[in-house]
Every structure is written in C-alpha cells, then in structure tokens.
C-alpha positions in Angstrom: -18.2 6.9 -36.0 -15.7 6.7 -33.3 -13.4 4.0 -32.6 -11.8 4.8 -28.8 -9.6 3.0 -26.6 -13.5 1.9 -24.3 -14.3 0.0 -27.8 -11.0 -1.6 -27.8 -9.6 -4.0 -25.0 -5.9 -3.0 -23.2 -4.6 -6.0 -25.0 -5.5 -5.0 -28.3 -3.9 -1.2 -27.7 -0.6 -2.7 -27.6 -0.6 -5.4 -30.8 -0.9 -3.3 -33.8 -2.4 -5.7 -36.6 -5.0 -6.5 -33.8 -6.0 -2.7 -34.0 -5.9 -2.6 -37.1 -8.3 -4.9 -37.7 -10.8 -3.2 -35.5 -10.1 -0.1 -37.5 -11.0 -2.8 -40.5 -14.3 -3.9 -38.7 -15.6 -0.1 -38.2 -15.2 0.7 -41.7 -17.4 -1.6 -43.4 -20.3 0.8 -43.5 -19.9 3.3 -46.1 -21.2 6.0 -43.1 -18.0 5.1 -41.3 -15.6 5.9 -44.2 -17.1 9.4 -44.2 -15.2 10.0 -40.7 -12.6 7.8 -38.6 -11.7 8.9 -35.3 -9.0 6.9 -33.1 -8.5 7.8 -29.3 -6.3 5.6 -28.3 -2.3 5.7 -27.2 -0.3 3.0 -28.1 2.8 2.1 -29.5 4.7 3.9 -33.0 4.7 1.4 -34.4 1.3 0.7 -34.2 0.6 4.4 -35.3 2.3 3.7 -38.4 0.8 0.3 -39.2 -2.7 1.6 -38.7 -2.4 4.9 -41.0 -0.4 2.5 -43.9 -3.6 0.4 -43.7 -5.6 3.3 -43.6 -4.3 3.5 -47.6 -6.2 0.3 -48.0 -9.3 0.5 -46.0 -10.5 3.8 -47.0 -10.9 6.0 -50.2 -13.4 8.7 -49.1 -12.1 10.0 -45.9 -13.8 13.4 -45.3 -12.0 13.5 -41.5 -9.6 12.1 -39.8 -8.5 12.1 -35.7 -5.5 10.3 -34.3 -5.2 11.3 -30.7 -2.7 10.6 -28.4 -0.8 7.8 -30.8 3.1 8.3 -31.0 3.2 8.3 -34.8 6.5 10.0 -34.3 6.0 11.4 -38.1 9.3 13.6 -39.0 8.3 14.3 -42.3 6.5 12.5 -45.4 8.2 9.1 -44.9 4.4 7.9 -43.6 2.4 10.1 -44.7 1.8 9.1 -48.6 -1.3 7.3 -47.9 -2.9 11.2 -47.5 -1.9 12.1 -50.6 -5.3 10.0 -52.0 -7.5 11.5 -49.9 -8.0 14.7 -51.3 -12.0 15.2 -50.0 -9.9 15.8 -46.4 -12.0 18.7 -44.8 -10.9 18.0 -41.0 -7.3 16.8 -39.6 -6.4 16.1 -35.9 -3.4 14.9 -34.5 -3.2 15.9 -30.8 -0.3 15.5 -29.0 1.3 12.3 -31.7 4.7 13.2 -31.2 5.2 15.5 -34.6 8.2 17.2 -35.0 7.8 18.4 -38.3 4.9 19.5 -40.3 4.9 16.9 -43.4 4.5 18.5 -46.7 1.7 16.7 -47.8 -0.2 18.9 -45.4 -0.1 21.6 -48.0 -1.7 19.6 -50.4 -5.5 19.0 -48.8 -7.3 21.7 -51.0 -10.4 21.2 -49.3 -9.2 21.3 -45.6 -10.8 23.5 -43.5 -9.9 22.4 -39.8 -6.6 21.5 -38.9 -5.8 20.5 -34.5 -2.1 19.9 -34.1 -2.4 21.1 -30.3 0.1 19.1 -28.0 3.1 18.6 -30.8 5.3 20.8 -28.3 8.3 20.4 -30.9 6.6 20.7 -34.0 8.7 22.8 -36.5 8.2 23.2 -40.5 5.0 25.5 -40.0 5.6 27.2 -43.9 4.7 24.0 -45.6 0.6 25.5 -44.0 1.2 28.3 -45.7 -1.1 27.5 -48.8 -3.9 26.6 -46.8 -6.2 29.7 -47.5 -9.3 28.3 -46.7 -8.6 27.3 -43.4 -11.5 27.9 -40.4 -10.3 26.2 -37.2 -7.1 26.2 -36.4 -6.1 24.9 -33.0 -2.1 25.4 -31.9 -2.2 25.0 -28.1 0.9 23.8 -26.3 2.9 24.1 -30.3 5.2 26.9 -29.2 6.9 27.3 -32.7 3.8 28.0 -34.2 4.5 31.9 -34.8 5.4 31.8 -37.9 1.8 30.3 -39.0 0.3 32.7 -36.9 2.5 35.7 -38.3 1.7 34.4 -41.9 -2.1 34.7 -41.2 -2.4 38.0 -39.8 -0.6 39.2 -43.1 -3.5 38.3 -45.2 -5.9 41.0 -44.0 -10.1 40.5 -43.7 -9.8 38.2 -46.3 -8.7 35.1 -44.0 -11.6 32.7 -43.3 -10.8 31.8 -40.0 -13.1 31.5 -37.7 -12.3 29.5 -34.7 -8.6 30.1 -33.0 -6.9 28.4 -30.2 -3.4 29.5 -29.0 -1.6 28.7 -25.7 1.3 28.4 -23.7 4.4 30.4 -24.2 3.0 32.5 -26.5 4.6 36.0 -26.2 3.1 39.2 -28.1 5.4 42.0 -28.5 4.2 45.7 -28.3 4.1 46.7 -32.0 6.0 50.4 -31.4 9.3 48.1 -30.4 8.6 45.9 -33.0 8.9 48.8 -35.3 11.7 50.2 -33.5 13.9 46.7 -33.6 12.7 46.6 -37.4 14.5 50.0 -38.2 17.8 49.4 -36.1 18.4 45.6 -37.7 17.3 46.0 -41.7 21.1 45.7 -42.3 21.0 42.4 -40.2 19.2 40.0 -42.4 20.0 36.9 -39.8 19.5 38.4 -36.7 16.0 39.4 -38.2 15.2 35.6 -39.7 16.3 34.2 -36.4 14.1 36.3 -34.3 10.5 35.4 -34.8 8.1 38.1 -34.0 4.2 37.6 -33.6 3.1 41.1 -34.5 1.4 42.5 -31.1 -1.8 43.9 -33.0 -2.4 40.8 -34.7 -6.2 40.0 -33.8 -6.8 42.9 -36.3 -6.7 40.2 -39.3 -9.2 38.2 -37.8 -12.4 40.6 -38.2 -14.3 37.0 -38.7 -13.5 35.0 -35.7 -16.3 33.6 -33.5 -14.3 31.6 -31.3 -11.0 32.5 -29.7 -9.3 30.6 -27.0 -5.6 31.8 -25.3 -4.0 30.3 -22.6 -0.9 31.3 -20.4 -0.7 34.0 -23.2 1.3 37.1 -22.5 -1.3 39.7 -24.4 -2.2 42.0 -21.6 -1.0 45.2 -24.0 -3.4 44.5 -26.6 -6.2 43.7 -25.1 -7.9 46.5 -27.0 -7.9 44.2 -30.1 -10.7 41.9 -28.1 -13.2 45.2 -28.9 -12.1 44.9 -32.8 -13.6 41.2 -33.0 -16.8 42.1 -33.7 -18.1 38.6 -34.7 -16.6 36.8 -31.9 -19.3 34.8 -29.8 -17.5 32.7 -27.6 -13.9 33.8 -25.8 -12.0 31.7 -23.6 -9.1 33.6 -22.1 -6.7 31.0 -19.2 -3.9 32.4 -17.2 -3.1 36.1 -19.5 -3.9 38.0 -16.8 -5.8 40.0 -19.0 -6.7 43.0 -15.9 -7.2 45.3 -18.4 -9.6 43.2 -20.9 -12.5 43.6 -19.4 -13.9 47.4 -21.2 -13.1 45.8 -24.4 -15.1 42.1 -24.1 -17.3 42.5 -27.3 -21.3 43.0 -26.8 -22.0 40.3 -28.2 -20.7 37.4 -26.4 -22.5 33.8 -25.5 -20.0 32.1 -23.7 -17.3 33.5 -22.1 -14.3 31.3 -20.1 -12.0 33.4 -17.8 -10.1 31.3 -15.5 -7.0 33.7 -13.7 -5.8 33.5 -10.2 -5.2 36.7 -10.0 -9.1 37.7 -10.7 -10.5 39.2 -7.0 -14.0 40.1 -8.5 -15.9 40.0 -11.6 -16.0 43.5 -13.0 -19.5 45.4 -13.6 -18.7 45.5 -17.2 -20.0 42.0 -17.2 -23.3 43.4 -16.9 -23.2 44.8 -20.6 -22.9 41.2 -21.7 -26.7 41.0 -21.8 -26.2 38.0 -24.1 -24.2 36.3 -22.6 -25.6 32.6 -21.9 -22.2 30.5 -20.4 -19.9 31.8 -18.1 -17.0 29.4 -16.8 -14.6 31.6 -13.9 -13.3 27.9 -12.4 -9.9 27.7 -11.1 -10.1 31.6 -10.4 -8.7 30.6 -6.6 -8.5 34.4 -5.3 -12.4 35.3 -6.5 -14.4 36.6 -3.5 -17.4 38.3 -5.0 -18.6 40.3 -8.2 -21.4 38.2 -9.2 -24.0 40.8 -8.7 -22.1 42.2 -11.4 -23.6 39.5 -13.4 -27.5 41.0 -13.1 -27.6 42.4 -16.4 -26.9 39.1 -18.0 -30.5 37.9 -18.1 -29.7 35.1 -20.6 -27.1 33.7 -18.2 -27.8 29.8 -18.2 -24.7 27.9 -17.1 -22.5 29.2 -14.3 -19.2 27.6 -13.5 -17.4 28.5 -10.1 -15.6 25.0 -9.8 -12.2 25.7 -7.3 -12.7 29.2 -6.7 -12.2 28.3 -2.7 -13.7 29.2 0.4 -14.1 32.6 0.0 -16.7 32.8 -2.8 -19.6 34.7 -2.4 -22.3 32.3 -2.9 -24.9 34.6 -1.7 -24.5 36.5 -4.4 -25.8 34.1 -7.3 -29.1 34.6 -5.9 -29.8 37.1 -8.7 -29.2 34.7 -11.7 -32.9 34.2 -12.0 -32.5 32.1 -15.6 -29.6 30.1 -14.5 -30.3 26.1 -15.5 -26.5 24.6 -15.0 -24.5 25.9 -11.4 -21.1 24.1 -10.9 -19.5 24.7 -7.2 -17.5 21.6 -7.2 -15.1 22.1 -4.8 -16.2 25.4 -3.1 -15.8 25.0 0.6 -19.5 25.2 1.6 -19.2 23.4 4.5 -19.2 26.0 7.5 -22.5 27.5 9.5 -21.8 30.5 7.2 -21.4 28.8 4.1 -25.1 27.0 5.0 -26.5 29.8 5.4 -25.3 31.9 2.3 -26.6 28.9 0.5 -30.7 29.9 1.5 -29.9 32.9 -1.5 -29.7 30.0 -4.0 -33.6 29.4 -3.6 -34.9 32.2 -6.0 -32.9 29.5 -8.7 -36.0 28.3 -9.9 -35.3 26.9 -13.4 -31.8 25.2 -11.9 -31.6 21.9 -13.6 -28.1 20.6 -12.9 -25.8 21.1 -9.9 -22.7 20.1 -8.9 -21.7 20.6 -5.2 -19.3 17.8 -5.1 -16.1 18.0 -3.0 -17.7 20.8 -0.9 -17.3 20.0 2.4 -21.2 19.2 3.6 -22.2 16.8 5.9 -25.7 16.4 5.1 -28.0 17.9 2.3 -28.2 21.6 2.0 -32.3 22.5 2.8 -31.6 24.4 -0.6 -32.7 21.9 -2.5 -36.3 21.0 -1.6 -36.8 24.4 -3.5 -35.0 22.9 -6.8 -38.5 21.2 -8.3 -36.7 21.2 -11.5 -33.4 19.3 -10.9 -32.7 16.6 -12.8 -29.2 16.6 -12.2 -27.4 16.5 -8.8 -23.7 15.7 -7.8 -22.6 15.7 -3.9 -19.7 12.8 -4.6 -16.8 13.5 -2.3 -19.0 15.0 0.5 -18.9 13.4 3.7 -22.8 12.7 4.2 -23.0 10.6 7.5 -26.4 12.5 9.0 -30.1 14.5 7.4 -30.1 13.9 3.6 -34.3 14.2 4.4 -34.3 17.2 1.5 -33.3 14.7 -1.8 -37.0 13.1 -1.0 -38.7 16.2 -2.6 -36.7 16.6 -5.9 -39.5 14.2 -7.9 -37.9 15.3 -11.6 -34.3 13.9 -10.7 -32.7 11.7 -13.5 -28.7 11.5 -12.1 -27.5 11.5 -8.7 -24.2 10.9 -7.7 -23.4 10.2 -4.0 -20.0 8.3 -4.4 -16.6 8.6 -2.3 -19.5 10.4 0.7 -18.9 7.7 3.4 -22.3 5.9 3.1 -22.7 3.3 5.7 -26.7 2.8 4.3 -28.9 3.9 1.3 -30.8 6.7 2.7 -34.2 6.0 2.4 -34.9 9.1 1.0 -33.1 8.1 -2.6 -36.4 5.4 -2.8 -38.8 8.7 -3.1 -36.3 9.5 -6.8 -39.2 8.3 -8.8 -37.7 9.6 -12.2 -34.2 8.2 -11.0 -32.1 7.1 -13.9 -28.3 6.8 -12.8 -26.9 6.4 -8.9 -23.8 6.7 -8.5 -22.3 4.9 -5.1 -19.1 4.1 -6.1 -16.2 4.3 -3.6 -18.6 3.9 0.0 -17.1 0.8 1.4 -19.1 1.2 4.4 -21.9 -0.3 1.9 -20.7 -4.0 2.0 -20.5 -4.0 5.9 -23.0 -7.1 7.3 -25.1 -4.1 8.6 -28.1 -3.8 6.9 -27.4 -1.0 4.0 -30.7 -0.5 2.8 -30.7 -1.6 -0.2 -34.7 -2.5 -0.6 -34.7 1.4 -0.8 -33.8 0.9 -4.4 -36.6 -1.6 -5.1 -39.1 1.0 -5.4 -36.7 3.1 -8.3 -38.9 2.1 -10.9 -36.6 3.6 -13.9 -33.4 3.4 -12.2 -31.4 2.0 -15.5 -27.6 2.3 -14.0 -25.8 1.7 -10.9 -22.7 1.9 -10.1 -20.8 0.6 -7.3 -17.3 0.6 -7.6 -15.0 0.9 -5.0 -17.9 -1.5 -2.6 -15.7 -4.4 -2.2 -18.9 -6.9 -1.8 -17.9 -10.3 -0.6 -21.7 -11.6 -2.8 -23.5 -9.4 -4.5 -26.3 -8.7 -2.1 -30.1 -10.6 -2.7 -32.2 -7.3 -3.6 -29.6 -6.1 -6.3 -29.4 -9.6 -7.6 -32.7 -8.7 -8.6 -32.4 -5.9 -10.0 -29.5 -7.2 -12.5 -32.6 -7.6 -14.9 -33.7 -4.6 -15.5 -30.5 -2.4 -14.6 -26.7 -1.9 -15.5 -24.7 -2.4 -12.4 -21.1 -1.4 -12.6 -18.9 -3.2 -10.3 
C-alpha cells in the first residue's frame, strides 16, 4: 500500500489531522497494516501528529517509509510509538530532517533494512551499533556516517549485508597512513576520538554484498577491493573517478552504473562482463566511443547513454545485437552526420523501448521502420515540423510521446499506431490554432486509452476528442 502526496490533495498536505485521517482511511484493511508508505512533504508538525497516531492506528507494522516529511526528530521525544512495533523489518526516513539517530533504533530486533539517505546532519550513529542483522543499509548524502561504516567492517564475513549505498563526502584514507597516524598518536587519546577514520580497505568485510552503490566517493586507491566482492551483482559507481577500477569489476556483474565526466571511452575490460545485462554510462559528458568494447556482453539488454553530448559514437551500438531498452535522451543527433551514424542502429532487432528525446531531430530518423518490435518510443523535446512518414510502420507500438516537438497537426502517420495505448502531446500549442490539427487521425486508434495534452491551451475542447472522452483518459 502506498499512500503518496498524488492520493492526497495540496490542501490536505498542509492540515495535519486531515492527513491523518487519510493515513486512518488506508489502514482499514489488514493488508495495509502489513506496510505504510508516506511520500509526502509537509509541515513538522504534521510529521509528528501522523507518527503519534500511527501508535493508534496500527499494531503490526512490518515497514514503514516517511519521505521527505520534516519530522525534525532530535532524539526519542517522538519516537515512543516504535517501541510497539517490534515485527519492524524495514525503516525509511529519507531526507526528514534527523539530526540524531533516536535510541529506539537499536531496539527493532527484526530490522533488516534501514534508508536514512538525505539526513545530511544526522549524528548519534553508535546507538545502530546492535543491529547485527542488518542487509540494506542506505547512507547517501549522511556525511557523519563513518563511524557506522567503521563499526561494520570490524565484524569480519560474518556481517549480513548485502546491499550498500554511500555517497557524498565520503573520504577513504590509504590504510599504510592510517597505520602510520595510528603509531605516532597512541599517546593522544583525543586527537585519535576526534579524528574519524573509515579504514581504506574496508570492502574486505563485505565478502556478501550484491549491491554496492558510491557516489562522489574519493576511493580511487582501493579500487582493488571491487575484485574481492565476489557476490556483488549490481555496482553503481557516480562521480569517484574510479580510472583505475576497471581490471577489477567482478565477472559476474548484471547491472553496472558508471556515470564520470572524466570517462573518454569504455575500456575493453567491459568485454569480460559477458553477463552483464544493464549498463547506465549517463551523464558521462566527455564519452566519445568504446562501445565496441561492449561486444562480449551478449546478455547486454538495457543501454543508457542519456547526456553523454554530441560527440558519442552512436555508430558504434550497432553490435549490441540483444539490446531491448536504448536511452539517448539528450545526445545531439541532429547533424547530417549524426543521421547517418544512426543507419548502424538497424541490426537492433529485438529493441523494444527508445528514448531519443531532446536530441535535436527535425523529423523521424528512417531507423525506425526497421524497429518491428518497438513498443516504446520517446522524441518529446524534438523539433519535428517536417517527414515523420517512418512512425506508420512500427504496428507493435504501445507509448509514444511527441510532446514540447512543435506540432502544428497530428501527423497522420500516428493513425496507422494500431496497438497505440498512451500519446503524449503535451506542450504543442500550435495544436489549438483554428487550423485544422488533424485530430480525426486519432479516430482510427482503436486502443488508444490515454492522452495527454497539457500545455494545448484549447479555447473548447475540439468535436472528435469530445468523442473520444468515452473510451479514453485525456489529461488536460
């Protein structure tokens, strides 16, 4: 069950016994009591009225998130009501404004994952120390963490954890210093309890981590660790600037996230990774090529180059033969050149969903007619005022999104989309204009179940989608 801020009106975000009473409404069903999930941000007050009625409304809570609510909690002065719920298996409080870790934490036997990402001034970290049986543990953007983290990596093999998420200002130090500042300050007992240090070899605790996930982490000395983590399946590394990781990625990866500026190509040893099914490189602005690289990955199903710029070799992910999901949102693909390059994408034969928004076209890349298979396509943001003739042949597609591309008139093409499900048209004023817009084309969409046309500024809502208000969700 999740009870969000798109269940709950803007009025009711800011009156707290009104959101409480939704919380109230969601937890008749015994289901519900299982797990309650808030997204919402509102006011502390608020925060603190709904988890005091929490007490009340709920006796079996197995999980509990509370994103984004300024509970502004600096210590167990409103946190009794967990005390009861000692069946707790999974906390998260993302970015609520903790600055200190209450102790009731300590005292959830049965928790086993624990998000406190986004509490930047979050301090108190020993009263975790008596969770053994933690297996997720997520401490992004929670700076004073280190002394959880140092705790931990003391315990050898026998830790539990599986999944791990660290970031920002995170600093490893080289173990020999570490050892060599630990000889010269034994006699300084403060200097040594003031000083925090994260242990630079500290991965080598963790032999049973499957998920890892740093960001803006300076680790770049001990990136021999990543070959230790023999277990690990899925590693996202942001920002370390990790030059020097790439001989030690372990064999055995499925989904891999590296996202650095300062990444020119993809290495060859990528081609090891032969079981390797997601790869995600967005964001890395200065990557020109190294995609070939990725040949040996014959598992390879979802590529994401979002942002990686003009200069991306596009040509080059002709070779991803088993590759279903391709993102390119916002690779400049616009130029004679970058047309051209885009022919290599043909031999992508099981391609299912594609994202070229924000690329530059101005029409429909021929490309396409050879994607049978698509049944998701995204060109939002693209300018497309002339041929969009090579959408008619793409018979399987379910979502198409064509908002913010300057659309004077539906191209006729879009009424071929027999298995149409979702258009997207948002943001194409041009759409209202007295000229005729074609919108008959979309008469002949005969499972076309949502449309959306924000941004349209219609003076009446035009005669053929009156019609189609009976049969299909328009979003206005």
């Amino acid at each position: 069950m999740m009870a969000s801020s798109s269940r709950a009106s803007p009025s009711i975000l800011s009156l707290p016994d009104e959101l409480l009473a939704v919380v109230a409404s969601l937890l008749e069903d015994p289901a519900d009591r299982a797990c309650l999930e808030l997204t919402c941000r509102t006011t502390a007050a608020a925060g603190e009225t709904l988890v005091r009625g929490l007490q009340q409304k709920v006796s079996d809570l197995s999980a509990l998130k509370i994103c984004g609510v300024p509970l502004q909690w600096s210590g167990a002065d409103h946190l009794p009501v967990l005390a009861q719920y000692t069946t707790l298996t999974r906390l998260e409080l993302p970015a609520c404004g903790l600055t200190t870790v209450p102790p009731i934490f300590g005292s959830l036997p049965l928790l086993r994952h624990l998000d406190l990402s986004g509490n930047e001034h979050l301090a108190g970290w020993e009263r975790l120390f008596g969770l053994s049986g933690l297996t997720l543990l997520n401490l992004t953007d929670c700076p004073g963490a280190a002394p959880l983290l140092q705790h931990l990596s003391q315990g050898g093999g026998g830790t539990p954890l599986r999944s791990l998420s660290l970031g920002r200002q995170w600093h490893f130090e080289v173990p020999d210093v570490v050892e060599e500042e630990e000889e010269e300050d034994t006699n300084d007992d403060d200097e040594e309890d003031a000083l925090t240090v994260v242990p630079g070899d500290f991965l080598n605790s963790f032999h049973q981590l499957t998920h890892l996930s740093m960001t803006d982490c300076s680790f770049e000395a001990h990136a021999e660790q990543l070959g230790s983590l023999r277990a690990l399946r899925s590693l996202s590394l942001e920002r370390c600037r990790l030059s020097s990781a790439w001989r030690y990625l372990p064999l055995l990866l499925d989904n891999l996230r590296i996202s650095d500026r300062e990444c020119h190509e993809l290495p060859p040893e990528l081609s090891a990774l032969t079981l390797l099914r997601t790869l995600d490189v967005s964001h890395s602005s200065a990557l020109t090529s190294g995609f070939r690289h990725l040949s040996g990955c014959s598992q390879l199903t979802f590529l994401d180059a979002s942002s990686c710029y003009a200069r991306l070799a596009v040509e080059e992910l002709g070779c991803l033969s088993h590759l279903r999901t391709l993102h390119l949102a916002g690779c400049y693909l616009g130029s004679p050149e970058r047309q051209a390059s885009l022919g290599a994408l043909s031999d992508l034969r099981s391609l299912a969903v594609l994202d070229m928004s924000n690329a530059g076209l101005a029409d429909v890349p021929p490309v396409l007619a050879a994607f049978s298979h698509l049944s998701s396509l995204d060109l939002s943001g693209n300018r497309l005022l002339a041929d969009c003739q090579h959408l008619s042949g793409l018979r399987q597609l379910a979502s198409l999104d064509l908002a913010d591309c300057w659309l004077a008139c539906i191209p006729p093409e879009v009424g071929c989309l027999s298995a149409l499900r979702c258009l997207r048209l948002d943001g194409n004023q041009n759409l209202s204009s007295d000229a005729d817009p074609g919108w008959q084309h979309l008469l002949s969409l005969p499972r076309l179940a949502r449309l959306a046309l924000r941004g349209c500024k219609f003076a009446q809502l035009p005669q053929e989608l009156s019609s189609l208000c009976q049969r299909v969700r328009i979003r206005l």
